[in-house]
Wavefront OBJ file of the C-alpha trace (Angstrom):
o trace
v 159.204 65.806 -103.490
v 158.087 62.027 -103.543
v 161.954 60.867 -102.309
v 161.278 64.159 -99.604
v 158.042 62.517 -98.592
v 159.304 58.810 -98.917
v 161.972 59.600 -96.653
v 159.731 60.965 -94.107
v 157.612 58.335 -93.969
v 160.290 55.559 -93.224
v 162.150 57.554 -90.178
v 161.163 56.433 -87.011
v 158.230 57.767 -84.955
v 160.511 58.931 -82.118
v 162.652 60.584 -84.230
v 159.620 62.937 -85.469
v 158.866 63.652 -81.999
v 162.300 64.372 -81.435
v 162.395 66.755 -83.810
v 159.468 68.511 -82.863
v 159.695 68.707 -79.373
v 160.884 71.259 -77.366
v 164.358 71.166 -75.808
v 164.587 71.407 -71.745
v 167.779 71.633 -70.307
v 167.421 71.784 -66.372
v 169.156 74.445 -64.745
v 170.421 73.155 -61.062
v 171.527 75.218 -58.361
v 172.336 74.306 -54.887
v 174.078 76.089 -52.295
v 176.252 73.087 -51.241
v 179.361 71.647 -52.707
v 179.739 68.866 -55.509
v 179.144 65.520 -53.646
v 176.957 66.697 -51.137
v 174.044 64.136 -50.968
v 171.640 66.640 -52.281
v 173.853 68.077 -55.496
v 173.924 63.701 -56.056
v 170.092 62.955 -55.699
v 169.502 65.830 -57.934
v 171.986 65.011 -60.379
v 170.845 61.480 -60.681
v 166.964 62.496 -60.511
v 168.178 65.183 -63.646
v 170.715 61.706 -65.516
v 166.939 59.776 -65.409
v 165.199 62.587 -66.400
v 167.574 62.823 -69.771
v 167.518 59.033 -70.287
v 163.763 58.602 -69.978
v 163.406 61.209 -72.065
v 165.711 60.388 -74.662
v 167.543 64.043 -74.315
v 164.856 66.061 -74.440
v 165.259 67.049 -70.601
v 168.791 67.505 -70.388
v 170.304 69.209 -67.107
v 173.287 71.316 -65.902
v 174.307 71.545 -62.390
v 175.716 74.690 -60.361
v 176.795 73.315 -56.940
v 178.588 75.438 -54.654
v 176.906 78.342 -54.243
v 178.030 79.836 -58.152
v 174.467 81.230 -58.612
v 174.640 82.805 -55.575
v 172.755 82.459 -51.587
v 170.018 79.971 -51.190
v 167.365 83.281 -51.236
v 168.867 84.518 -54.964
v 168.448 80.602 -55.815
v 164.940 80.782 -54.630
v 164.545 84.879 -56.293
v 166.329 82.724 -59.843
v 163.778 79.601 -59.667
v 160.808 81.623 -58.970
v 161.386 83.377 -62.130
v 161.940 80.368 -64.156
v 165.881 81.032 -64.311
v 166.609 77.913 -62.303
v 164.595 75.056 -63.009
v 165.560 72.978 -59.694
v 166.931 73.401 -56.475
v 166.596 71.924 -52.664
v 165.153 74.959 -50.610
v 165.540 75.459 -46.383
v 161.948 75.795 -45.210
v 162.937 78.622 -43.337
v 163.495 79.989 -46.250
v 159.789 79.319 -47.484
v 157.954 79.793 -43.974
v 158.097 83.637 -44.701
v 155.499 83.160 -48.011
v 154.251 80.023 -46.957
v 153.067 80.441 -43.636
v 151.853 76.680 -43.212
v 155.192 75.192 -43.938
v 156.222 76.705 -40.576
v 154.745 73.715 -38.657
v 158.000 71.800 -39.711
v 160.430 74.852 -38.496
v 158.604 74.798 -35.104
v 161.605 73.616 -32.551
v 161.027 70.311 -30.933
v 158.084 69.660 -33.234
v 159.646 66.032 -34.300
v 160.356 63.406 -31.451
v 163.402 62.501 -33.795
v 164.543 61.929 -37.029
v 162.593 58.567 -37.471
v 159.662 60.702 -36.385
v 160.317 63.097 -39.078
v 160.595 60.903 -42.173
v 157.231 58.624 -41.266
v 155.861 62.572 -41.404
v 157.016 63.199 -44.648
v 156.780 59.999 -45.907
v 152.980 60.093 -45.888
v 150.069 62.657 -46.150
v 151.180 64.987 -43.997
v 154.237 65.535 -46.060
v 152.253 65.226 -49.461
v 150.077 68.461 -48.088
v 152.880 70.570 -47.257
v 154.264 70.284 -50.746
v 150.963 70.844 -51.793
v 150.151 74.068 -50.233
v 153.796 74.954 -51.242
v 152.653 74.530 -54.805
v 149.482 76.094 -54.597
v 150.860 79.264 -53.006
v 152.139 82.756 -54.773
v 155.831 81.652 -54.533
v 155.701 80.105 -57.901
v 157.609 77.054 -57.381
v 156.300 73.588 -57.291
v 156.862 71.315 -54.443
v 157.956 67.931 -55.764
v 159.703 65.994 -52.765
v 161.699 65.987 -49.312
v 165.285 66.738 -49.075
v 166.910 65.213 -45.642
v 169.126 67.211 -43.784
v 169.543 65.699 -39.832
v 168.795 67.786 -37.117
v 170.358 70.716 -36.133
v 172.620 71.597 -33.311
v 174.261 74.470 -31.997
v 178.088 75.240 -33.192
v 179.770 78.008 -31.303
v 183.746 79.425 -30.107
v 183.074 78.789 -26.455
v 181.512 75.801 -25.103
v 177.719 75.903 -24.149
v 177.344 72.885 -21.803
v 174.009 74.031 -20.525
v 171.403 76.541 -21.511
v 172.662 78.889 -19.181
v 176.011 79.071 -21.309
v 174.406 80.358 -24.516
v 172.916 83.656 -22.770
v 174.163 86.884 -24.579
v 176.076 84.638 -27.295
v 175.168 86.082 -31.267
v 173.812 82.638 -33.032
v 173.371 82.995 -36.633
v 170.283 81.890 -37.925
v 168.455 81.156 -41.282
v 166.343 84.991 -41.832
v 162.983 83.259 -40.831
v 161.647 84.674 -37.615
v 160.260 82.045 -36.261
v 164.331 80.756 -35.641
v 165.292 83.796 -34.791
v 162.502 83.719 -32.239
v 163.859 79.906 -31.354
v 167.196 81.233 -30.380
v 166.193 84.091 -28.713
v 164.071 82.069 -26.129
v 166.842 80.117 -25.620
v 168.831 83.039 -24.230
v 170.939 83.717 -27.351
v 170.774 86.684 -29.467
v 169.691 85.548 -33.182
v 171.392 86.699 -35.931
v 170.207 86.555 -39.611
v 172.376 86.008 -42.599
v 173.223 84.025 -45.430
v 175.477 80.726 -45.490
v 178.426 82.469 -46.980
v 178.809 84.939 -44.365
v 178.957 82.776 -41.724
v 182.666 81.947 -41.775
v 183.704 85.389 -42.040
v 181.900 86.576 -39.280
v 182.439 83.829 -37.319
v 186.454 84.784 -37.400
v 186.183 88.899 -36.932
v 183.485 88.254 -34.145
v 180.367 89.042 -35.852
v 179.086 86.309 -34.390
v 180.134 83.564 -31.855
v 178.485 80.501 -33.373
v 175.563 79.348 -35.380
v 173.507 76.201 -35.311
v 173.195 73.393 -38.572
v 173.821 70.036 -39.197
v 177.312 68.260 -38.748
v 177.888 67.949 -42.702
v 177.435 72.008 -43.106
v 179.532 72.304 -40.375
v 182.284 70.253 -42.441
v 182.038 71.439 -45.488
v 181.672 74.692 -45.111
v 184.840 74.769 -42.783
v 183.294 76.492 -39.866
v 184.790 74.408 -37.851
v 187.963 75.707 -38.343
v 186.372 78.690 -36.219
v 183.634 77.292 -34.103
v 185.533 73.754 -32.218
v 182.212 72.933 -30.369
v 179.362 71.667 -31.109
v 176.469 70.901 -28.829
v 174.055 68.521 -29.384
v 170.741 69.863 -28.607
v 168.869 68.982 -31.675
v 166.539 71.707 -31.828
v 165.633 71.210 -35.588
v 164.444 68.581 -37.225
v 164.300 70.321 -40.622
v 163.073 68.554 -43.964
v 164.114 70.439 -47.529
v 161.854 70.685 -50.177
v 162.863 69.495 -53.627
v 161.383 72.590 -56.057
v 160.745 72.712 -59.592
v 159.836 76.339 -60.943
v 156.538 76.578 -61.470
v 157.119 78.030 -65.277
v 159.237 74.700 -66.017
v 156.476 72.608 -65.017
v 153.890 74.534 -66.836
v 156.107 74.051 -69.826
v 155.664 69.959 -69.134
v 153.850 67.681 -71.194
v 151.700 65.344 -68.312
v 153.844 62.727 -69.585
v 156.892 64.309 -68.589
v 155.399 65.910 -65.424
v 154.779 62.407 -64.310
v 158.280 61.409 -64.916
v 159.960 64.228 -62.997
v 157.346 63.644 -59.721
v 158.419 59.583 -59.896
v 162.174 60.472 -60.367
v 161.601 63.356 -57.767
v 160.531 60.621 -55.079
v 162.759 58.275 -55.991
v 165.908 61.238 -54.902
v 164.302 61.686 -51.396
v 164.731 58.052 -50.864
v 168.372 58.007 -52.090
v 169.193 61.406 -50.917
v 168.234 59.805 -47.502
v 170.432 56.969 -47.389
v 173.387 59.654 -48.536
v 172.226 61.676 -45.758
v 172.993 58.906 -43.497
v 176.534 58.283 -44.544
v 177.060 61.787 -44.894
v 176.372 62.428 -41.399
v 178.620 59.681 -39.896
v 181.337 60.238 -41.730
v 181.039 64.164 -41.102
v 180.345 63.273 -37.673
v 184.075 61.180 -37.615
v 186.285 63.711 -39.043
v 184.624 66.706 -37.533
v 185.488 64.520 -33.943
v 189.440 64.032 -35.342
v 189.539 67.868 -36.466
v 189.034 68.383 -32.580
v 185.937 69.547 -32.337
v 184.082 68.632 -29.010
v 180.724 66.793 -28.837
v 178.493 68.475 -25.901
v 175.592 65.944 -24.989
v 173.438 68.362 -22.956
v 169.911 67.465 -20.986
v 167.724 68.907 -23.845
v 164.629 69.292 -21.724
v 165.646 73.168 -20.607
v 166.151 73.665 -24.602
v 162.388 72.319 -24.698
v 160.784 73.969 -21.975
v 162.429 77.752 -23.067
v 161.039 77.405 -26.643
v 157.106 76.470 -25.468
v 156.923 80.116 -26.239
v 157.829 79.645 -29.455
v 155.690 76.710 -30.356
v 152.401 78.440 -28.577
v 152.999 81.941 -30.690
v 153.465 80.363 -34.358
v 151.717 77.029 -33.176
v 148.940 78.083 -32.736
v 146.899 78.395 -36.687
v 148.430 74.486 -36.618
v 146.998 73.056 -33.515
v 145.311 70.432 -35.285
v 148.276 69.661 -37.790
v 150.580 69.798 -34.539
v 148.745 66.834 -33.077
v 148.285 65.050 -36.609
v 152.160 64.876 -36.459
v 152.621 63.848 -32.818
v 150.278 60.866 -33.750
v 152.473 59.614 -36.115
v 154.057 56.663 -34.429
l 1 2 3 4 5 6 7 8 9 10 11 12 13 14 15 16 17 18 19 20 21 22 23 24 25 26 27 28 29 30 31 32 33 34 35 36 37 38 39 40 41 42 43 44 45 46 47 48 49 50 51 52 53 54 55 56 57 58 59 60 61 62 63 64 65 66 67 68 69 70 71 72 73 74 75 76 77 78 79 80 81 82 83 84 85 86 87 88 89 90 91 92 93 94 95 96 97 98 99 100 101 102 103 104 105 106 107 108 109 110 111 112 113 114 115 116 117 118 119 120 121 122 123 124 125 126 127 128 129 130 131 132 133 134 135 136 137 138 139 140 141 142 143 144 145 146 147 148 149 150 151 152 153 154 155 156 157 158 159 160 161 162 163 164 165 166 167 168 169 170 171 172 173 174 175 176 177 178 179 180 181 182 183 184 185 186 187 188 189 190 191 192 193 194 195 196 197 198 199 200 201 202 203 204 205 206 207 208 209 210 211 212 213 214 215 216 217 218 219 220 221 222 223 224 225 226 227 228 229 230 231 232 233 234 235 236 237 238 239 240 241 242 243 244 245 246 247 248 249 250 251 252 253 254 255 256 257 258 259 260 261 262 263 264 265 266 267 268 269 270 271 272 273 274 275 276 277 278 279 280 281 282 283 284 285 286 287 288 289 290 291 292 293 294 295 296 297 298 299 300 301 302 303 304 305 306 307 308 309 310 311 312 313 314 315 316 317 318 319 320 321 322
């Protein structure tokens, strides 16, 4: 007993708490391949996470859609079966209703625009009402992911082109409502139908960002891609809101600093991302339309004036943002 005691009384402090702390290891999912500048942000957020924490948050990362469509992700996290993952706001407008101010078309100027947004309060209080909402997740920071653009079989070169054409869209229907003022006929459906039904006709384009495009090989299907630039749309970086109940404050702290620190690398992976998507989408032969976007604009005041609306003073917080 007194060598039991002796012995306990020389081992270092951390290795007590060690002991008697609880285990975390992070379960991350994400819809989009290994390298893809989210998957690294939230890999290296999850590598500080263990090293700050000497192990005790360790993490394990599911890229490539192996736990299934962004909304089973979301179903998984909310449940506390995934601990992190980078969410599409239209995949939170639906239970969220105030995040839908971002998924408004045309909202942000440009990108620039954007990230001063999200860089300051008015991104802090989205991820706030995210977290204090029933979907159970917490916000912690902003994913980047361009703007979006419209990818189709046949060429649209002006708005006119795109009336009639079946444009898949995220199942939020404020996009669905986007598209449709544009002329098109939205179409809702996950990410991993799209190349299917882009080949058998399902659909004759949809509209993302040039690395989704890529990666996802649509382009192998859909050879242009015009640049209208109708979404600006930021990701939110969740945590499930029974992880970070489980969270001493110490370690709380630790995931919100790490979490900030991804959305600033995540953004400068965006950017390379991009241009290099950008170059060998443009050598696959896939044709660049620059089209006069005001039309775009004009069809989808609709849009903004029916979901716009609750936000008219948020609306003109963000178009203050110089």
């Amino acid at each position: 007993m007194f060598l039991k005691r002796t012995l306990m009384a020389t081992l270092p402090l951390a290795f007590c708490m060690a002991t008697t702390a609880q285990a975390l290891t992070l379960k991350i999912a994400e819809i989009h391949p290994t390298g893809y500048p989210t998957v690294v942000a939230m890999e290296n957020m999850a590598k500080k996470l263990d090293e700050a924490t000497d192990g005790e948050i360790s993490y394990r990362m599911f890229a490539g859609g192996v736990l299934g469509s962004e909304k089973e992700v979301v179903e998984q996290t909310q449940i506390g079966a995934v601990q992190l993952t980078r969410v599409s706001l239209g995949s939170v407008g639906p239970v969220v209703p105030d995040t839908n101010v971002f998924n408004m078309p045309f909202v942000f100027r440009d990108v620039e625009h954007m990230r001063k947004v999200i860089d300051g309060e008015i991104g802090q209080e989205i991820l706030d009402k995210i977290t204090n909402s029933q979907f159970n997740m917490v916000g912690l920071a902003w994913m980047e992911a361009g703007s979006r653009s419209l990818y189709t079989k046949k060429p649209v070169r002006s708005i006119d082109d795109l009336k009639g054409m079946k444009i898949r869209v995220i199942g939020n229907p404020l996009f669905i409502d986007t598209l449709n003022a544009m002329g098109a006929n939205g179409i809702a459906m996950s990410t991993g139908e799209i190349f299917s039904a882009l080949q058998t006709g399902v659909i004759d384009g949809a509209e993302n960002n040039s690395p989704t495009l890529l990666e996802h090989n649509h382009y192998q299907v859909a050879k242009y891609y015009t640049q209208t630039h109708h979404l600006i749309l930021p990701e939110p970086l969740m945590m499930s809101k029974t992880t970070w109940d489980s969270l001493t404050p110490d370690q709380q702290a630790l995931v919100k600093k790490f979490a900030r620190e991804a959305q600033m690398e995540e953004r400068q992976l965006w950017e390379a991302k991009e241009k290099a998507s950008d170059e060998k989408l443009k050598a696959a032969g896939v044709e660049y339309i620059e089209v006069d976007t005001k039309p775009f604009y004009d069809a989808t005041a609709p849009v903004r004036e029916k979901y716009g609306a609750p936000y008219a003073d948020l609306i003109k917080r963000i178009e203050a943002v110089q």
